[in-house]
C-alpha positions as CSV (number, residue, x, y, z in Angstrom):
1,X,3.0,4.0,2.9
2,X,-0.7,4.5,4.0
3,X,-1.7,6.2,0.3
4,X,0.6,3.5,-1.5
5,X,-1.9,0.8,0.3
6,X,-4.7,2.4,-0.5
7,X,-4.0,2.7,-3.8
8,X,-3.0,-0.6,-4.0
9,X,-6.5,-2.0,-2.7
10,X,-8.6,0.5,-4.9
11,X,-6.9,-0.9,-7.7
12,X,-7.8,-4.7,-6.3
13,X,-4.3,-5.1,-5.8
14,X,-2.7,-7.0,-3.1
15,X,-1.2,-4.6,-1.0
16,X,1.9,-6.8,0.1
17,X,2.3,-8.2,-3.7
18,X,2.0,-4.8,-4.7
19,X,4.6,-3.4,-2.5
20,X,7.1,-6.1,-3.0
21,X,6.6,-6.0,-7.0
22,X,8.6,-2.6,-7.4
23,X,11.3,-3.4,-5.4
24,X,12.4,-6.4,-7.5
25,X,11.8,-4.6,-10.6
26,X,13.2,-1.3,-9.3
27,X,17.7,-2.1,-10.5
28,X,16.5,-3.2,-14.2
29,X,13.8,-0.1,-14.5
30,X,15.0,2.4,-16.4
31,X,13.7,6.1,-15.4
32,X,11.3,6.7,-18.1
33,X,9.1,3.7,-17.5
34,X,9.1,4.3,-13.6
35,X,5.4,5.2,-13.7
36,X,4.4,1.9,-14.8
37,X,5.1,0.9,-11.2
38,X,2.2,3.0,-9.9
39,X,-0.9,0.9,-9.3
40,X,-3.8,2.1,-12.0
41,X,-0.2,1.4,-14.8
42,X,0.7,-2.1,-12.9
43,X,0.9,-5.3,-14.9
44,X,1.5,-8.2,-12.4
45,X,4.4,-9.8,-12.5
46,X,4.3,-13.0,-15.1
């Protein structure tokens, strides 16, 4: 959790917004685009 947040903030990403993104992505993700989910591939949410 601790490298995900730091990630997250090094990237200027919320860390909560961040963290909550993938999991309501996560059921309609298939397995090859999984690494958009990381935080220097994120798009915010629309």
């Amino acid at each position: 959790m601790f490298s995900l947040n730091s990630s997250a903030k090094r990237n200027q990403i919320e860390p909560t917004a961040y963290l909550n993104d993938p999991f309501t992505r996560l059921p309609e993700t298939s397995t090859d685009k999984l690494t958009q989910s990381l935080p220097d591939h994120r798009q915010p949410p629309a």
